[in-house]
C-alpha positions in Angstrom: 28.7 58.6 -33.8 29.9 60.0 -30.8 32.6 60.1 -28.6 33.5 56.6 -26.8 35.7 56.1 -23.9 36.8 52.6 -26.0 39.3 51.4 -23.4 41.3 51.5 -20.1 44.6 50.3 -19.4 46.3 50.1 -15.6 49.2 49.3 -14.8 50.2 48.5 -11.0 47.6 50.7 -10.1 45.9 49.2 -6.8 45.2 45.4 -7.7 45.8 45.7 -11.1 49.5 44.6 -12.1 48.6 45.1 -15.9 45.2 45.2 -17.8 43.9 46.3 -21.0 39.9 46.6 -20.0 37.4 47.3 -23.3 34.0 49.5 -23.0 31.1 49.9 -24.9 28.8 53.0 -25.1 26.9 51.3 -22.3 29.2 48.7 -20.1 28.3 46.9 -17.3 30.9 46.3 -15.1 30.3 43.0 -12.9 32.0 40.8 -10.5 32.3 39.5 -6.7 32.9 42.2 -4.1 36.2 43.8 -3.7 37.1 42.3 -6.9 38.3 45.5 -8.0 35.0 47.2 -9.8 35.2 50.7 -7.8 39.2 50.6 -7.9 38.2 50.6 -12.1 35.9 53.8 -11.7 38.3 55.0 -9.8 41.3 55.4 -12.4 39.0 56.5 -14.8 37.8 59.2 -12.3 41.1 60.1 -11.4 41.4 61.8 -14.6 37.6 62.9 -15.7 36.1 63.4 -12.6 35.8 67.4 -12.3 34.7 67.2 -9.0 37.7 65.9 -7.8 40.3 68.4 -6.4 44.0 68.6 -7.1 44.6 67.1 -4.1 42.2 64.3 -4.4 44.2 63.4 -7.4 47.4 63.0 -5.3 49.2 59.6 -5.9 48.3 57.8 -2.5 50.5 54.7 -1.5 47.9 52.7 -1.5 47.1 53.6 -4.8 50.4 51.4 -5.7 50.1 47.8 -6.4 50.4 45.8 -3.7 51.3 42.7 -5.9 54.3 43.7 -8.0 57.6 45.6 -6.2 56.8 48.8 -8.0 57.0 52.7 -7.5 54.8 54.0 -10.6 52.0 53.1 -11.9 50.0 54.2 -14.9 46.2 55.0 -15.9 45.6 55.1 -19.6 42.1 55.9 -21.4 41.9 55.6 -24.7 39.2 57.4 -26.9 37.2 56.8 -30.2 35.6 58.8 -32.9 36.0 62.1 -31.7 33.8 64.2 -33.6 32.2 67.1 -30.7 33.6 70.2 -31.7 33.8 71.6 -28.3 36.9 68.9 -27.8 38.4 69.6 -31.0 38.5 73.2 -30.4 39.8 72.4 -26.9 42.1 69.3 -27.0 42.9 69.7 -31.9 46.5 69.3 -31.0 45.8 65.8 -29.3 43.7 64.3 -31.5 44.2 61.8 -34.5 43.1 63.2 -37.4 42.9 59.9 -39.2 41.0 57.8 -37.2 39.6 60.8 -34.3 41.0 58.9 -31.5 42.8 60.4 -28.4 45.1 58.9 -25.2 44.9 60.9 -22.1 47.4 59.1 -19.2 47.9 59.6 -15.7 51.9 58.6 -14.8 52.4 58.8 -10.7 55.6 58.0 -9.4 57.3 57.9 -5.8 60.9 57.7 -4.1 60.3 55.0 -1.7 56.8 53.8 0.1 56.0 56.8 2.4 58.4 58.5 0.6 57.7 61.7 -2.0 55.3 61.3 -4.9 54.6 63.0 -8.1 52.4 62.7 -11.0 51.7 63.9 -14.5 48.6 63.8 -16.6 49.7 63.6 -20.6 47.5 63.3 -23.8 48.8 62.6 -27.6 47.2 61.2 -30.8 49.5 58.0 -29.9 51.7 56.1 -26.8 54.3 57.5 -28.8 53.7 61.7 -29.4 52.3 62.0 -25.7 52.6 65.4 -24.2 52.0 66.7 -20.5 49.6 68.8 -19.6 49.7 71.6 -17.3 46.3 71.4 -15.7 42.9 69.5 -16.1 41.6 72.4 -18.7 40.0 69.6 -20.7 37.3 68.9 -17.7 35.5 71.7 -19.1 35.0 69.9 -22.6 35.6 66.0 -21.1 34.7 64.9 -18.2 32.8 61.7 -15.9 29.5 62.3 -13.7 29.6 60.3 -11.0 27.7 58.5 -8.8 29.1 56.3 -6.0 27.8 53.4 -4.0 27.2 55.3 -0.7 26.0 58.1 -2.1 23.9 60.9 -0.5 20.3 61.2 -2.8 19.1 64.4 -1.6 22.5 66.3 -2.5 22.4 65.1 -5.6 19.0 65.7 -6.4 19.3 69.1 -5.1 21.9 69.7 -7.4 21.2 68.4 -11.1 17.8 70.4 -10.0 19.9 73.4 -10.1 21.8 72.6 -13.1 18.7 71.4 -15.2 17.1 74.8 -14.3 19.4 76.9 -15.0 20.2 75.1 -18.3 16.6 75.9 -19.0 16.9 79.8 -17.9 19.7 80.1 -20.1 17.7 78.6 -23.4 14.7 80.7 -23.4 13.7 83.5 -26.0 13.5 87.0 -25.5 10.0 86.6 -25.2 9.5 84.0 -22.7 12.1 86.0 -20.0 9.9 89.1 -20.4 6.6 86.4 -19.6 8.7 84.9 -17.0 9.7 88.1 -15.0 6.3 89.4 -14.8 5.4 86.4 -13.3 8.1 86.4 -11.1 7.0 89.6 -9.7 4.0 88.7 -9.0 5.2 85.2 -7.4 7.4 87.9 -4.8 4.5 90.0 -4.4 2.3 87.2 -3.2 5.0 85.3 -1.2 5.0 89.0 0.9 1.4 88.7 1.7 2.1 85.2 2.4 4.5 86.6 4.8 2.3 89.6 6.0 -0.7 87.2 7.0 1.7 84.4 8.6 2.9 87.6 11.2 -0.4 89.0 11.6 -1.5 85.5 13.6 -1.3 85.7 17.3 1.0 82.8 18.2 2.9 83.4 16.2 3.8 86.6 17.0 3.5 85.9 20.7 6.5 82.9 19.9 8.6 85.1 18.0 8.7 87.5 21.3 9.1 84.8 23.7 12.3 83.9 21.9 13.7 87.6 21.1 13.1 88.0 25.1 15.6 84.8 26.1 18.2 85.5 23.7 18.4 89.1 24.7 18.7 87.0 27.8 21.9 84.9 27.0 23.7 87.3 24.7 24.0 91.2 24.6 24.4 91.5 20.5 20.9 89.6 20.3 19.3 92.8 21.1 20.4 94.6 17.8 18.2 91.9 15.5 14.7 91.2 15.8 13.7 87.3 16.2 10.5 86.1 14.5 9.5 82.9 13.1 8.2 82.8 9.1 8.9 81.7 5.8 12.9 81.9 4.5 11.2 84.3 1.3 14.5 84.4 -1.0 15.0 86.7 -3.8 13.6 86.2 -7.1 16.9 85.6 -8.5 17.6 82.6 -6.6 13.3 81.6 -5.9 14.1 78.4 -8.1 17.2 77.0 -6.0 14.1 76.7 -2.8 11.8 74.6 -5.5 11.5 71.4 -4.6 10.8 67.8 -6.2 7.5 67.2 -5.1 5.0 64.4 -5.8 1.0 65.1 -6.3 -1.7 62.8 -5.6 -5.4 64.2 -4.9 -4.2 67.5 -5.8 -2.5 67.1 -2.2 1.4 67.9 -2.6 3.7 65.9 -1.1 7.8 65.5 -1.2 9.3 62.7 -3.2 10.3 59.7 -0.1 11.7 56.7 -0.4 15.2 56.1 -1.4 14.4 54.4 -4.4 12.3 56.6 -6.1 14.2 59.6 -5.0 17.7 57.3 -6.9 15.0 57.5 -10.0 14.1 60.9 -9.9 17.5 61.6 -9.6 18.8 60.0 -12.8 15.9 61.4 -14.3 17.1 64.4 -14.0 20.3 63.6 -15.6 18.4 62.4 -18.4 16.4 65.2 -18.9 19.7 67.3 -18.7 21.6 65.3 -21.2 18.3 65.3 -23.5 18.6 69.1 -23.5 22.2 69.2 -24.5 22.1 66.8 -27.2 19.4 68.8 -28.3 21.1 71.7 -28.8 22.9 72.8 -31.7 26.5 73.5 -30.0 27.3 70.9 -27.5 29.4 72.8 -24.6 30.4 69.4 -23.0 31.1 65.8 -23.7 30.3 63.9 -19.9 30.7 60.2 -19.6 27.7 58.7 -17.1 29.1 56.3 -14.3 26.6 54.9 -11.3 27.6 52.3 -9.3 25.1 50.4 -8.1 21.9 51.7 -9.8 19.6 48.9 -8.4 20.1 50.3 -5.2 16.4 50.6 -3.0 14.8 49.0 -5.8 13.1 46.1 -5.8 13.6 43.5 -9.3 11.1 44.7 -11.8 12.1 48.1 -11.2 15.8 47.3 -11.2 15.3 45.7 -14.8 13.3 49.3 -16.2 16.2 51.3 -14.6 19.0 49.4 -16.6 17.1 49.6 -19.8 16.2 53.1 -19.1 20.1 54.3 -18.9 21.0 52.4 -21.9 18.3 53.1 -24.2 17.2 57.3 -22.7 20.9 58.5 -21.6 22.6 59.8 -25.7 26.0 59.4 -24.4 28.4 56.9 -23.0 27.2 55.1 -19.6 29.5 52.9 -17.0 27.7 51.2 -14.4 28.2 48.4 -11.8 26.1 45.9 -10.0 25.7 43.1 -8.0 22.0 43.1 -9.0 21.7 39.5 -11.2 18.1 41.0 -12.5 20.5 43.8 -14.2 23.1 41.8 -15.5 20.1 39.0 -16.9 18.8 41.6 -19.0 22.1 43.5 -20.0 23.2 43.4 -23.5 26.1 40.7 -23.5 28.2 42.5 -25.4 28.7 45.0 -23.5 29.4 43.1 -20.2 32.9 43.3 -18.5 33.6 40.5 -15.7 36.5 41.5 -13.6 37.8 38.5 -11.7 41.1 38.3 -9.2 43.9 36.1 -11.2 46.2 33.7 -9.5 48.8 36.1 -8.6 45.8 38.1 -6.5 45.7 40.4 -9.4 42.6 41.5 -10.9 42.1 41.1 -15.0 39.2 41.2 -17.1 37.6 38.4 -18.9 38.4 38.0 -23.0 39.8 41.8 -22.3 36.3 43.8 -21.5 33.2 44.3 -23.4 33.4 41.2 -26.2 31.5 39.6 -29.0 33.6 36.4 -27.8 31.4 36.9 -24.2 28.0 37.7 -26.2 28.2 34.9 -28.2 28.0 32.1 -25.7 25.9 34.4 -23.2 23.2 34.6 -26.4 23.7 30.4 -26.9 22.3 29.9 -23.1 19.1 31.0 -24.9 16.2 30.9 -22.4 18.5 29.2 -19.9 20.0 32.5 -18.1 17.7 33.9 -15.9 17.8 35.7 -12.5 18.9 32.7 -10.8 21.8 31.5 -13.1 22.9 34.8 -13.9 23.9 34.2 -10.5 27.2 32.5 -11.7 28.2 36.1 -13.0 29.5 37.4 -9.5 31.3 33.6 -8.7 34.3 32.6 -8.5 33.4 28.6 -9.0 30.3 26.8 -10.1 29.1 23.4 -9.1 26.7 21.9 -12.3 24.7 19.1 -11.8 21.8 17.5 -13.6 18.8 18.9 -11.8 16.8 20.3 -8.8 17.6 17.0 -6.6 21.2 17.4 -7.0 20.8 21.2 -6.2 19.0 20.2 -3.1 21.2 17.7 -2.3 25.1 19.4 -2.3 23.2 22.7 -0.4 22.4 20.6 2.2 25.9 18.3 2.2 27.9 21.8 1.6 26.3 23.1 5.0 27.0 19.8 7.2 30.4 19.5 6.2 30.8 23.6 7.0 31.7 24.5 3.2 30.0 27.8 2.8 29.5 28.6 -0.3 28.4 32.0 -0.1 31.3 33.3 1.8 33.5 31.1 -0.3 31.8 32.6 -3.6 30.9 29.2 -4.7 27.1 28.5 -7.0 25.6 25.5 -7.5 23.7 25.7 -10.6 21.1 23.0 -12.1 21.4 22.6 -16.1 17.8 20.7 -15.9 18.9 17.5 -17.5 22.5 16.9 -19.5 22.8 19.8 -21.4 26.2 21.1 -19.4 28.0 22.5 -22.9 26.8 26.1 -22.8 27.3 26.7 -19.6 31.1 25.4 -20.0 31.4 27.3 -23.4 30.2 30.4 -21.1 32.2 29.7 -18.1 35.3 29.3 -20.2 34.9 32.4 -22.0 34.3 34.0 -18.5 36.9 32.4 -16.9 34.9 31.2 -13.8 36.4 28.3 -12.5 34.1 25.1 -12.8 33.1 21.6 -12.0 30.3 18.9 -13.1 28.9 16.4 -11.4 26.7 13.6 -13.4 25.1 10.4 -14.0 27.0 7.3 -15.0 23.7 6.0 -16.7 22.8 4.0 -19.0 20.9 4.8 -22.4 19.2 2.4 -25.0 19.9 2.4 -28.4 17.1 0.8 -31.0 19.0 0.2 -34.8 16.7 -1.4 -37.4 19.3 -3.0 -39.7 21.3 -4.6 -37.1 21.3 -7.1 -35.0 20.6 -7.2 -32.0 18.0 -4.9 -32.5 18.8 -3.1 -28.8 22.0 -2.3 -27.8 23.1 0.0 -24.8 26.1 2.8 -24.4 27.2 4.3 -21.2 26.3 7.5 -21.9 27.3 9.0 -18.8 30.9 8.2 -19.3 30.7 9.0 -23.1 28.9 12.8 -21.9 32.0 13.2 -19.4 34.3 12.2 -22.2 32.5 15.2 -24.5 33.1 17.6 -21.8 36.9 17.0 -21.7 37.0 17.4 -25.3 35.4 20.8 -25.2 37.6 21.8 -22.1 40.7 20.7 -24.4 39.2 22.6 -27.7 38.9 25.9 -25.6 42.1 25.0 -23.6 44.6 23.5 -26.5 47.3 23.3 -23.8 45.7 20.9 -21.7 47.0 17.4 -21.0 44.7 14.3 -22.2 47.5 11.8 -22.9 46.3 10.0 -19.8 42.6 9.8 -20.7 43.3 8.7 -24.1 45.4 6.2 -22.8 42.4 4.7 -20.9 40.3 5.2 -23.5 42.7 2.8 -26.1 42.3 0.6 -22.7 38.7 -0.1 -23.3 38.0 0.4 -26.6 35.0 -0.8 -27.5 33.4 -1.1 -23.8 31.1 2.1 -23.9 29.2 1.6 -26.6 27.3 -1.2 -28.3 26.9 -3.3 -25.4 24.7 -6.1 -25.4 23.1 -4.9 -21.6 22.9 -2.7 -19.0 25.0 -4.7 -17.0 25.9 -2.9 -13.3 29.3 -4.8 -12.9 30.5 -3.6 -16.3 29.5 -0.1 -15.4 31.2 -0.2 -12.1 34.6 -1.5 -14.0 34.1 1.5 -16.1 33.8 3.5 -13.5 36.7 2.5 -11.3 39.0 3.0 -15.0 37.9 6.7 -15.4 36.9 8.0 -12.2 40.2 9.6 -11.1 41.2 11.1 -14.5 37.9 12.4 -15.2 38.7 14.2 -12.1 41.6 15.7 -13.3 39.4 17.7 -15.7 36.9 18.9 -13.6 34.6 16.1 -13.8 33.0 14.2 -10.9 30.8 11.2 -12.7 28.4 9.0 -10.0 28.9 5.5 -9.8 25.3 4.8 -10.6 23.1 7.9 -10.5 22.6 10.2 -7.4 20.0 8.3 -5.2 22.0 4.9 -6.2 25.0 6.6 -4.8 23.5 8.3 -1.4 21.5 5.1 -0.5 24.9 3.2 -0.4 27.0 5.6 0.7 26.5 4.8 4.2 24.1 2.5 6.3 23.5 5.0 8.2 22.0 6.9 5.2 20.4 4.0 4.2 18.6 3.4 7.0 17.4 6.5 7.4 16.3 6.5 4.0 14.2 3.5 4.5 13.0 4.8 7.7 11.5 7.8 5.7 10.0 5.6 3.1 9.1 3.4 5.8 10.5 0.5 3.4 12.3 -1.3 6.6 14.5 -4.3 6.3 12.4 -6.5 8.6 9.4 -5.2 5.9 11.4 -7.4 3.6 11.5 -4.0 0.6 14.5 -4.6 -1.1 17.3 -1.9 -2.2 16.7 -1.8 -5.9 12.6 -1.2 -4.8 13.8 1.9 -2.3 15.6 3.2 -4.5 12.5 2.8 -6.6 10.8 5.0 -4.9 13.6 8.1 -4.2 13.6 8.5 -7.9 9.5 8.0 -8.3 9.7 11.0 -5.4 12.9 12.7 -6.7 13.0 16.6 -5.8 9.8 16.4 -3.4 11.9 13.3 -1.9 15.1 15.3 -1.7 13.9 18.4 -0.1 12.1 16.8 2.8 15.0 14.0 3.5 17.2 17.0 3.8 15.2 18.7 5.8 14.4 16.1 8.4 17.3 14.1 7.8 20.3 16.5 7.5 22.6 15.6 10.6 22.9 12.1 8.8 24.8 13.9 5.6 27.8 14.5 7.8 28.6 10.2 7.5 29.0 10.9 3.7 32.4 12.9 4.4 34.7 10.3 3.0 32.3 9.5 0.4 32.7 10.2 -3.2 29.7 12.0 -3.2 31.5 14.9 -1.1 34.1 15.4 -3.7 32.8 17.7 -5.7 32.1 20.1 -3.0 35.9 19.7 -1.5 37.0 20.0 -5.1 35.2 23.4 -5.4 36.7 24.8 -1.9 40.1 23.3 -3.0 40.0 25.9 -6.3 38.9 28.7 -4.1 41.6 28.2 -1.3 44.3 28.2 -4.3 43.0 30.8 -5.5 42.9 33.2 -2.5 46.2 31.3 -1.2 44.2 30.7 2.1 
């Protein structure tokens, strides 16, 4: 085991009020932008990130929650299984014996806004025995690399280059420093006669004089140096801070470009450097690895190597963020934390962090999450309908009736068919706000020792009904009173019936439209084309027109309707397409209600 940054707990610090966020050795750290993911990294940075001065540690105002009247707030970090000597021999006194567990706190306080502000940094084997510290002495033993969003590649990569080779200087025998330094001197020697030659040709002797000659010109203490133009030869001390990364093909040497490969090259490098540590009998340092952003100038296939590369080559603990679906697809679900922004504007994190609650119903979507739905991660609502027609179809109406969904953070998600219940399970766990919209049809049941022999249920209705029941086992507060109510109403009228009569499913219809509602379902009168070919005859006309099924042609409805659902999601794109300025006459329709619903929730939400 090793040492585990287990969990982080803020308190009015920036838009967190108050919450208790869990980590795994390898977390993944999602949600929509400015949700709060960076304002995370940065508490834990505030007190492990060594290359942060005392002054960038300074309590800020801003660094005050917003949402609650308060002058303090608190960072908390909370360790496990502490068994690296180099921090017991640095930080004993803190530690738990009994269970090798730590709390190191950051407490800032201030007068007034814009008034005076102080802070202390504490650690203690418990809340109750902390004690301050004088100092950030424990960087040397405990500390967070970091790599930010906007960050700058070729400093970095210059960097770890340094550190990675002078870890290696310092590990090599007696033996290999005596090889070492006679090849050095021979490296210098040749690098002189490199120098030598490159003077010795005419132009560039006759440019180095040129210039001596127009600086003497401009500036009297010129005349002291000599100007030339030639290789920067340093000494052999510091010959390996000039090496560079470079990248071979043909035997022709040529610098690693492109920011995505030089973002790979760099991590590399911090793999190979951890590698070497771990290797090493005496860890000297205990460093917790945070990038945000990884995925950044890389395209999918590489963005899915480079997350299962830190988790499964990096031996120590790992924080990252993304917006990158194709990361958090293939992310081990237990080790997912969705931050979302609470009704008070606050931001919490779902089921409390990294949880087996989350894995659970992530690992029952089965083959169903993929690139596309993992989508629904970084939303703050989801739209589910039955399939790719429906998908098609509330795009389109959400752009004619100016609902943006992107801006408002709102998916639309197909479950391809009925099978709605993980995704709610999911949703619920993840607290991400949704809605469903689905058939009101009709399904045949055959029985063999009854009579009649075919009997129908309106399984739309009854699949709705399931849904609410779900809601209300995840949600034991929730109200049904009113839907069982309707449902002692018309007992006996969803199932069993002797036909597929349309009047009887209207009546059902009209009974549990509005309540169903209430929790989060929308449920079609008929079935999607039956309800946007009589939505308006505006629609329907067009409809025909594109069929060319006219009136005068004497096609009835029932045979037009016919043919959308023959067509279905070929049907539905094109119409769209061509026909999308008509979709604005469905406004007041029932049809648009699930979208109005959905940027409702998100208004609330943001108090727009």
């Amino acid at each position: 085991m090793h040492l585990k940054l287990e969990k982080v707990v803020l308190k009015n610090f920036r838009n967190f009020t108050e919450a208790d966020i869990t980590l795994n050795q390898k977390s993944l750290i999602i949600g929509a932008n400015d949700v709060g993911k960076t304002n995370l990294i940065d508490a834990i940075r505030i007190l492990l990130d060594k290359s942060l001065s005392e002054n960038d540690i300074e309590p800020a105002d801003e660094d005050f929650c917003a949402f609650s009247d308060c002058d303090s707030f608190e960072v908390l970090l909370y360790f496990s299984d502490i068994t690296e000597d180099c921090i017991n021999a640095k930080l004993g006194q803190y530690i738990n014996d009994e269970n090798n567990s730590m709390y190191l706190g950051y407490f800032a306080t201030r007068d007034i806004e814009g008034g005076a502000k102080d802070y202390t940094i504490k650690a203690g084997p418990s809340l109750d025995l902390l004690e301050e510290l004088h100092g950030r002495h424990y960087l040397k033993v405990l500390n967070l690399k970091y790599v930010g969003a906007s960050r700058n590649v070729n400093n970095f990569l210059r960097s770890e280059k340094n550190r990675l080779l002078e870890a290696l200087k310092s590990n090599r025998t007696k033996e290999q420093i005596s090889t070492d330094n006679k090849n050095l001197e021979k490296v210098v020697d040749l690098m002189n006669e490199v120098q030598n030659e490159i003077d010795s040709l005419s132009y560039i002797q006759s440019a180095g004089t040129r210039l001596s000659e127009e600086l003497n010109n401009l500036a009297e203490h010129h005349i002291s140096q000599e100007i030339k133009l030639g290789i920067d030869t340093p000494k052999s001390k510091d010959l390996f801070k000039k090496i560079q990364l470079l990248s071979y093909i043909n035997e022709q040497s040529i610098q690693v470009g492109g920011d995505g490969r030089k973002n790979q090259a760099f991590i590399a490098l911090w793999a190979a450097m951890n590698e070497l540590q771990s290797d090493e009998d005496q860890v000297e340092e205990v460093s917790i690895f945070c990038i945000e952003e990884p995925e950044a100038h890389l395209h999918p296939h590489q963005q899915r190597k480079l997350s299962e590369y830190l988790v499964h080559h990096l031996k120590t603990q790992v924080i990252l963020t993304t917006h990158a679906p194709s990361i958090a697809t293939d992310f081990n679900p237990t080790s997912i934390v969705r931050l979302y922004t609470s009704k008070d504007k606050s931001t919490i994190a779902a089921k409390g962090g990294a949880s087996g609650e989350i894995a659970e119903k992530v690992k029952n979507m089965e083959f169903r999450l993929n690139v596309i739905s993992s989508e629904v991660y970084f939303s703050d609502c989801v739209l589910l309908v039955e399939g790719s027609s429906e998908m098609i179809f509330y795009k389109a109406l959400a752009k004619q009736l100016r609902i943006d969904l992107d801006k408002l953070n709102i998916s639309i998600l197909s479950v391809e068919g009925v099978g709605f219940k993980r995704y709610i399970e999911l949703f619920e766990i993840l607290d991400i706000h949704w809605f469903v919209r689905t058939d009101n049809d009709y399904f045949k049941v055959t029985r063999k020792k009854q009579e009649p022999k075919e009997v129908y249920r309106l399984a739309g209705i009854q699949r709705a009904l399931d849904f609410v029941a779900l809601r209300k086992d995840l949600n034991p507060e929730i109200d049904m009173s009113q839907l069982e109510q309707i449902l002692r109403n018309t007992e006996g009228q969803l199932k069993e019936l002797p036909s597929a009569d349309d009047e009887h499913r209207t009546k059902m219809y009209d009974s549990f439209y509005e309540e169903l509602n209430n929790h989060n379902i929308f449920i079609a009168e008929r079935g999607l084309e039956e309800d946007l070919y009589f939505s308006s005859e505006i629609v329907s006309e067009k409809i025909r027109e594109y069929f060319n099924m006219l009136v005068d042609d004497d096609y009835e409805d029932e045979e037009v309707i016919e043919a959308m659902k023959k067509k279905k999601s070929t049907f539905m794109f094109h119409f769209v397409q061509e026909y999308i300025d008509f979709l604005s006459n469905i406004s007041d329709d029932e049809l648009a209600e699930p979208l109005f619903k959905c940027k409702e929730t998100i208004e609330e939400l943001r108090h727009v």
